[in-house]
N, C-alpha and C positions, 0 to 999 in steps of 0.2 A: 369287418362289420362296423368298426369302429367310425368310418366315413359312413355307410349308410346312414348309423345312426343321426350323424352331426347333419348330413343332409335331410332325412327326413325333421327332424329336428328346426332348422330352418324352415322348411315347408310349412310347415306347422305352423313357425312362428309367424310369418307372413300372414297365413289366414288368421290367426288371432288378429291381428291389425284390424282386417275387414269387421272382427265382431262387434269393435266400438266404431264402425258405420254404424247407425240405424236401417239405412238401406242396404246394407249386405250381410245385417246379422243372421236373417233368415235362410240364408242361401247355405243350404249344407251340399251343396256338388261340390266343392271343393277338398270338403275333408272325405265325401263319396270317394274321390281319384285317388287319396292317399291310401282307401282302405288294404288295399293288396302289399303297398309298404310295411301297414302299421301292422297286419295280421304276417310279414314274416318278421317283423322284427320279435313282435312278442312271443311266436313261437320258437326264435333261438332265444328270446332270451329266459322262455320256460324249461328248455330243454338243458342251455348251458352254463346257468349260476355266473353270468361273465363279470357281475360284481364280486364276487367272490366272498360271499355272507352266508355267516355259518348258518346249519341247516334250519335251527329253528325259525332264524329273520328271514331265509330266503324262501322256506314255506310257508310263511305270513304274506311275503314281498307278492309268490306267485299266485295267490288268492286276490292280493290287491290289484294283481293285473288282472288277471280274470272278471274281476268286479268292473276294471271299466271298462272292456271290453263288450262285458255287458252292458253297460251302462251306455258305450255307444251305438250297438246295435237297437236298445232301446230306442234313443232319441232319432235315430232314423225312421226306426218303424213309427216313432210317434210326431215325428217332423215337430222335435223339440229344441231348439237350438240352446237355452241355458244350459239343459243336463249336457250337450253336444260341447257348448264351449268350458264346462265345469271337467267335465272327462279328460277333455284333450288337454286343455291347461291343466290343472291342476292336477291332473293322473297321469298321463301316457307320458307327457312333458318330461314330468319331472324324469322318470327313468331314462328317456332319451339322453336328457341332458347329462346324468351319472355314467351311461355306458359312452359317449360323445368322448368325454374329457377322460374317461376310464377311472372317475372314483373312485374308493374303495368302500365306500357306506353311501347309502339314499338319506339325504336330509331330511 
């Protein structure tokens, strides 16, 4: 799981590039195609603690993901691209990037 992550991960970061276009910051079909990545990622990494953070940070950790998860189904259904690119960077990212490298803590 450790390459999916770094792959989708990459994915991701490419489409950040387009959000500082002007003309492709609106375009969410791109983070659309990931969605099937990013909803199994986050559901092993609800199910499997693969950072391995004790219980109390890791039911905080799994609340935070839920929150952007939500947060990007929001900005679909509202064809909002800040909240869109606030989530994916600043939320989904970062955990990518900790289970990617196999961390042991989320910055």
């Amino acid at each position: 799981m450790q390459e999916k992550c770094a792959k989708l991960y990459h994915a991701l970061e490419m489409i950040e590039e387009d959000f500082l276009d002007y003309q492709n910051r609106k375009n969410l079909l791109p983070i659309r195609e990931q969605l099937n990545n990013i909803q199994e990622f986050t559901l092993w990494f609800l199910q499997q603690n693969p950072l391995e953070l004790d219980e109390q940070l890791y039911v905080q950790t799994k609340e935070d993901i839920l929150i952007i998860l939500k947060d990007i189904v929001s900005a679909i259904e509202e064809n909002d691209y800040v909240l869109m690119h606030d989530a994916i960077v600043y939320g989904i990212m970062k955990y990518l990037k900790a289970c990617s490298i196999g961390m042991a803590e989320v910055e």
